[in-house]
C-alpha positions in Angstrom: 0.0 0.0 0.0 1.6 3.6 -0.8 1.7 5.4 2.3 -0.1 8.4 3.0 2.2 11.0 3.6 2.0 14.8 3.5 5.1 16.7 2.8 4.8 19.6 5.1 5.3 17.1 7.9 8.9 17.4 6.5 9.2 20.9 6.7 12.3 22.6 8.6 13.2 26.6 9.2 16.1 26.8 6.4 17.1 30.0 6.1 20.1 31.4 3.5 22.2 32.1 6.0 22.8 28.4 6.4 23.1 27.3 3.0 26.7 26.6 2.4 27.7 28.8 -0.9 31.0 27.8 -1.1 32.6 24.7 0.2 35.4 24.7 2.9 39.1 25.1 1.7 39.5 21.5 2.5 37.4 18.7 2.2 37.8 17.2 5.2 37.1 19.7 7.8 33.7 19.8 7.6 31.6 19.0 10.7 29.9 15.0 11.1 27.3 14.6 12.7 27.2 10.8 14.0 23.8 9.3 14.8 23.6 5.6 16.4 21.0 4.3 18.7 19.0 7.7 19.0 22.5 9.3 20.2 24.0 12.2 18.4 27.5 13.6 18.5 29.6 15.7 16.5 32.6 14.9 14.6 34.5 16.2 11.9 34.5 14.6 8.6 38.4 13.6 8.5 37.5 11.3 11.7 35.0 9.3 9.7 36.9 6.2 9.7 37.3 5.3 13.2 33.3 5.7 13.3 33.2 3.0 11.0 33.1 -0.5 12.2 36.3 -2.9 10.9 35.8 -4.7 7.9 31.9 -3.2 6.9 31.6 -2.9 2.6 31.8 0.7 1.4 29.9 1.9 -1.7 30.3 5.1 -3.2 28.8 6.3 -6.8 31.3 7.0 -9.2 29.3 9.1 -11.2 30.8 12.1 -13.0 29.6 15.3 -13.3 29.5 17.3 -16.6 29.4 20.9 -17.6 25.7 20.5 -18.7 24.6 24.0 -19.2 25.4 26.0 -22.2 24.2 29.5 -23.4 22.9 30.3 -27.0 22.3 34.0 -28.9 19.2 34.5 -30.9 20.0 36.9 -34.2 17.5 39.1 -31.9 20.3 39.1 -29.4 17.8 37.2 -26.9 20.0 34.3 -24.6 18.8 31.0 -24.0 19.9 28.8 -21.6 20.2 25.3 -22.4 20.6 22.4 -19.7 21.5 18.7 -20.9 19.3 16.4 -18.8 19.9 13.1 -20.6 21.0 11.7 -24.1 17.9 10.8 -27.0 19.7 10.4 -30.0 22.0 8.5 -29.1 20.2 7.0 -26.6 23.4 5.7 -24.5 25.4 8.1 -22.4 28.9 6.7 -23.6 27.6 6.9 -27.5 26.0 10.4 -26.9 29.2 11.6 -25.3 31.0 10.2 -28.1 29.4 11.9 -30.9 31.4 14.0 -33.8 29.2 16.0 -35.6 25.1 16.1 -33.8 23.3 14.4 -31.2 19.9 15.1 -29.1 19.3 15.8 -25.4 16.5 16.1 -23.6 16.7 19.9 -21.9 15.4 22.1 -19.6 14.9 25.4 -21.7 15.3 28.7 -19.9 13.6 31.7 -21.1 12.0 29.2 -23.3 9.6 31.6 -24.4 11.7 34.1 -26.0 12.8 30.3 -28.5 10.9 30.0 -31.1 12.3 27.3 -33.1 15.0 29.7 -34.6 18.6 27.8 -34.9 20.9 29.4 -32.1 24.5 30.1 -32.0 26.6 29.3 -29.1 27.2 32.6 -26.4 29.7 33.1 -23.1 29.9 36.4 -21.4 32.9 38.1 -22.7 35.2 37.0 -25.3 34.7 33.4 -27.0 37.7 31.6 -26.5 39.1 30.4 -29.7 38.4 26.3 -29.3 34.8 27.6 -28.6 34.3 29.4 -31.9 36.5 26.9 -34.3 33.3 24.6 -33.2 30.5 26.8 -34.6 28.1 25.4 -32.1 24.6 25.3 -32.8 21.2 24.5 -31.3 18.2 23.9 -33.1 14.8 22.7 -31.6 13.3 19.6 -32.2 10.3 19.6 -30.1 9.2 20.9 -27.1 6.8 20.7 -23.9 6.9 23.7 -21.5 9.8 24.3 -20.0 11.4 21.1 -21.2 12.2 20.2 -24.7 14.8 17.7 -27.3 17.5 19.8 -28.6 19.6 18.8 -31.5 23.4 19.8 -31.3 25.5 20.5 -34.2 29.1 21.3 -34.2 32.5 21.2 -36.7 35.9 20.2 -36.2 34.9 16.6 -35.3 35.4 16.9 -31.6 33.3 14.4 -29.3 30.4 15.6 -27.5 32.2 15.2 -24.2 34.9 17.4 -25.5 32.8 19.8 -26.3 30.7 20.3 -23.0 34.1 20.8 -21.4 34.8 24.0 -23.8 31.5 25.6 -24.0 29.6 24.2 -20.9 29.2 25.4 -17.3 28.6 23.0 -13.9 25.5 22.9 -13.3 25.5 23.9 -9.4 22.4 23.7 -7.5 20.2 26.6 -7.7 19.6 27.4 -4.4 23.4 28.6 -4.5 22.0 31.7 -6.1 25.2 32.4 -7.7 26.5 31.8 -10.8 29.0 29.2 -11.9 32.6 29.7 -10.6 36.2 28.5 -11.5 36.3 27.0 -8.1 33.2 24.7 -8.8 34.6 22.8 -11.7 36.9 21.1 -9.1 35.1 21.2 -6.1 31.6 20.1 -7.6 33.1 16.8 -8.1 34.0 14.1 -6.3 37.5 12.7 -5.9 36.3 9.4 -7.4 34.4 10.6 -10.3 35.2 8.6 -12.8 31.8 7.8 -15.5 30.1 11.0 -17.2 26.4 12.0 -16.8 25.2 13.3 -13.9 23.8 17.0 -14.0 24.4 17.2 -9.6 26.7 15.8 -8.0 26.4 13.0 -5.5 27.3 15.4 -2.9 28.2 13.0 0.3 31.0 12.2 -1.8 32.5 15.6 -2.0 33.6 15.6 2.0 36.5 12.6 0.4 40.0 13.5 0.5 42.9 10.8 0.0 43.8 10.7 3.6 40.2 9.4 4.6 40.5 7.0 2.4 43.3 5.9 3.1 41.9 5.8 7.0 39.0 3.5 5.7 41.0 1.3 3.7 43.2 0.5 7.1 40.2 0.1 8.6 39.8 -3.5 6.2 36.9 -1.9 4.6 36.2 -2.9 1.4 35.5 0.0 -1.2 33.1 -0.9 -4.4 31.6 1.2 -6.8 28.1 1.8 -8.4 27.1 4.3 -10.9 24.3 6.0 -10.7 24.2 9.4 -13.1 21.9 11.7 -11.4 19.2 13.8 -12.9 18.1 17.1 -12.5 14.9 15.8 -10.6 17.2 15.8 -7.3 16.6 19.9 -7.5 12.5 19.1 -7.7 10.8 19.8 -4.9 7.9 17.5 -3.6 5.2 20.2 -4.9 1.8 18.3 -3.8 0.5 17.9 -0.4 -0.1 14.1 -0.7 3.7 12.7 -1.1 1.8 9.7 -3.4 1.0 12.4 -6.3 4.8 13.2 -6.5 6.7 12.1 -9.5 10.4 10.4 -10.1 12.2 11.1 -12.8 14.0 7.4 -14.4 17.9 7.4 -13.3 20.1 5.1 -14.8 22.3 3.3 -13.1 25.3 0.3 -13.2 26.4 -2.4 -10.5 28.7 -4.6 -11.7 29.1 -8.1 -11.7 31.9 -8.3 -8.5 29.8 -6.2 -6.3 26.8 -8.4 -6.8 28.8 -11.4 -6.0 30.1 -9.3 -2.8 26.6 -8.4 -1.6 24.9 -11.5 -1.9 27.8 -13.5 0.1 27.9 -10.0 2.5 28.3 -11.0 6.2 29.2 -7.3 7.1 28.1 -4.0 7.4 27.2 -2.7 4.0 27.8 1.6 4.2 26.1 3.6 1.3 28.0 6.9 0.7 24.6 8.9 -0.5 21.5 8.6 -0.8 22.1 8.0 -4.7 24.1 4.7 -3.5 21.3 4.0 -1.3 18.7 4.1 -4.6 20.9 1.7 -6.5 21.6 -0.8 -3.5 17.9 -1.4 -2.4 16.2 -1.2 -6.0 18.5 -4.2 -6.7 16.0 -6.5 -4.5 13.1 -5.5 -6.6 15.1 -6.3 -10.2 15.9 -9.6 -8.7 12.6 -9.7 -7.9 11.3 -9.3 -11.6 14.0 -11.7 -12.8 12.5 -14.3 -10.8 8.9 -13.4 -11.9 9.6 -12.5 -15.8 13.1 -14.1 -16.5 14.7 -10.6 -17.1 15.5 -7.5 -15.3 13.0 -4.6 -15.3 13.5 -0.8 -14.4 12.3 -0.3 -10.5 9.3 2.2 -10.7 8.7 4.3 -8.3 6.1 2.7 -6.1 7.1 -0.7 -6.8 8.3 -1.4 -2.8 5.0 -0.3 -1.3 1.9 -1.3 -3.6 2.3 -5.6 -3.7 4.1 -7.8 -0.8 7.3 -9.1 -1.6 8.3 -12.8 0.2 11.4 -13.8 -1.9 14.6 -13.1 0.5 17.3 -10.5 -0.5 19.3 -13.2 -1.0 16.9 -15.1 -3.8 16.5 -11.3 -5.2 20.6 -11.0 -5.6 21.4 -14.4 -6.5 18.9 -14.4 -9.5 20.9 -11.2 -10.6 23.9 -13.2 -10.4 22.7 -16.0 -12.5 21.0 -13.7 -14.9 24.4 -12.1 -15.7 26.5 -15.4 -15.8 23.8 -17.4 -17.8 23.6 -13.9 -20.7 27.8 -13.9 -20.3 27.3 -10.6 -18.7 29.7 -8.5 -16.2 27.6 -6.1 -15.2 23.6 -5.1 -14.6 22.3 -2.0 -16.5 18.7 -0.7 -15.4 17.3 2.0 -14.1 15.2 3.4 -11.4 12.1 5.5 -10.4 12.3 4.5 -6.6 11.4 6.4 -3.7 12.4 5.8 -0.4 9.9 7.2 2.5 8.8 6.5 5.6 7.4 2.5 5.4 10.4 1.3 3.3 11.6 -1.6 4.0 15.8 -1.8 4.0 17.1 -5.1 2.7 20.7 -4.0 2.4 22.1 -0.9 3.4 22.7 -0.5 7.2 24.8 2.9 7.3 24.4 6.2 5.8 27.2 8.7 4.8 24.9 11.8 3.8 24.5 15.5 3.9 21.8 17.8 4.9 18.7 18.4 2.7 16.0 20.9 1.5 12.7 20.8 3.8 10.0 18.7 2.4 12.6 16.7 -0.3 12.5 13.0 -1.5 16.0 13.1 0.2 14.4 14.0 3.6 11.7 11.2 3.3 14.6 8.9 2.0 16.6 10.1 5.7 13.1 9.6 7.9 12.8 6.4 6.5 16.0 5.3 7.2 16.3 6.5 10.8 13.0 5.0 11.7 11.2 8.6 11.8 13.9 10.2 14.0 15.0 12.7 11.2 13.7 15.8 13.2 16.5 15.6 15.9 19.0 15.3 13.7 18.3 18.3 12.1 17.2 20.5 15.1 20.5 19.2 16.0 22.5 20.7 13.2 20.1 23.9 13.2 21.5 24.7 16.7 25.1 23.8 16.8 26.3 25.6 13.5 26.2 23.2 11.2 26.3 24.4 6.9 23.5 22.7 4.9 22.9 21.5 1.4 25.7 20.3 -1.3 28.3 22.1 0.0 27.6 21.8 3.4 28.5 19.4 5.9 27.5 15.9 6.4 26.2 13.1 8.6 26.8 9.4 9.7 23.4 7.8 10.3 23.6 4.1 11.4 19.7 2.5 10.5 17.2 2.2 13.2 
């Protein structure tokens, strides 16, 4: 049964002053909050690993953030802001990303009125650097639906798409930074790790990482696996509607290879998600095993999928028919994607600790944190409210062991 939530139940007093703006000089000096048992206590980020129990499985998402927003010039002088939400033609990231000469994205459109189906030339404030204008970049519209819309992309000099982002585009920080993009953001809006292009946000628990803490988990005997899950501009969307249930997921794809699969289903340890976007990929993987054993092959996880049917199969039936999905098709790794969301009622198969930061009142990210300390988010926050704590993506971060 969905539950029957109401958002404003998730409301907190956030006010600018405690958004974080810009991050700290160093990574690791950010306050941690520590939450175990109902008890809190305040750390600071560096001293992670001796909060972490001995040889507990790490997961962190290696995703990589792009420079997805890029300006355009109408011949009326109007600008449009483009933002790159995901790949249409091609259809795969890698292929998209690969492209020479054109592909097609999926955007959200600013000043999408002033667009009228014109073909636009690429802008930047000030002088267009000389790589930017040997491409002749251009935008023309295919089709679009409000604010959204599929762009087409054509350039010359037979660069890849990637290549291209990375001369004309901008990070796409969060807007609630109310600032525009900075030279300081194209290092610091990334994690360490970040290794596989497509997200348009960063997975921002990840961005607290230097080398010496994890260097302090590894000595710990903690294992460290990856999943990729590239992470869409719904993570700005707030929940808009009253009733939780009328709220709506955008699809994130995601990859868990072969190795970590095997590692889970044989786990006998602590398993540690590093963000809630680790979190999404871990526990949708019950439900895909779930539709292996049903249908004989994997299925994207929708977003109600946990709450509206009773599931009996174990976790480990779930992962072990993942496992002998991708050995029987001579496969090393699951590709799928996911819709799920986590609130209050969710039932954890596999993660049991939390590495995340602090969220927007009344977000699918606060729901996901509720849920995951059995209700007992409102503490944690009035918590951090009162003892100085930054929030948001470049803010500081928390350690929340599961009710």
């Amino acid at each position: 049964m969905i539950p029957e939530l109401h958002i404003e139940d998730y409301s907190y007093p956030l006010t600018s002053d405690r958004i974080a703006k810009y991050p700290l000089p160093e990574r690791d000096s950010s306050k941690l909050l520590h939450y175990c048992d109902g008890k809190i206590e305040s750390h600071t980020f560096k001293n992670l690993p001796e909060l972490l129990p001995e040889g507990a499985l790490m997961v962190f998402n290696d995703t990589k953030v792009v420079p997805a927003r890029l300006h355009f010039k109408r011949d009326t002088g109007a600008i449009v802001e483009i933002f790159c939400l995901r790949p249409v033609l091609p259809v795969e990231y890698n292929l998209a990303f690969a492209s020479t000469a054109s592909c097609r994205w999926e955007c959200v459109i600013g000043n999408s009125k002033r667009w009228k189906g014109d073909l636009l030339s690429f802008f930047a404030e000030g002088e267009v650097s000389k790589e930017a204008a040997e491409l002749c970049l251009k935008a023309a519209l295919i089709e679009k639906e409000g604010q959204t819309g599929i762009v087409e992309f054509t350039w010359q000099g037979g660069k890849p798409f990637s290549s291209v982002l990375e001369i004309c585009g901008n990070v796409p920080i969060p807007p609630y930074l109310d600032r525009d993009t900075e030279a300081i953001d194209h290092e610091r809006y990334q994690t360490l790790y970040a290794k596989i292009r497509g997200s348009v946000a960063a997975p921002t628990a990840g961005l607290h990482f230097t080398e010496r803490v994890l260097d302090g988990i590894k000595s710990r005997g903690i294992d460290i696996e990856n999943v990729c899950l590239h992470v869409g501009a719904g993570t700005f969307l707030p929940v808009k509607d009253s009733e939780v249930s009328k709220h709506k997921m955008h699809r994130e794809p995601f990859v868990v290879e072969l190795g970590l699969l095997e590692k889970l289903l044989a786990k006998k340890c602590p398993l540690i998600a590093v963000g809630t976007t680790s979190v999404r990929t871990l526990e949708s993987l019950y439900y895909i095993g779930e539709t292996i054993i049903k249908t004989g092959k994997p299925a994207d996880v929708e977003q109600w999928a946990p709450y509206e049917t009773e599931h009996v199969i174990s976790t480990e039936e779930a992962l072990g028919a993942i496992v002998k999905y991708l050995k029987d098709n001579g496969l090393t790794k699951l590709v799928a994607g996911t819709r799920i969301i986590i609130v209050p009622g969710f039932k954890f198969r596999l993660v049991d600790m939390l590495v995340t930061n602090f969220h927007q009142p009344e977000s699918t990210l606060i729901l996901l944190v509720s849920a995951f300390v059995g209700g007992n988010w409102r503490p944690i926050y009035d918590y951090a409210l009162a003892n100085g704590y930054r929030f948001l993506s470049y803010g500081d971060s928390s350690l929340l062991f599961r009710k």
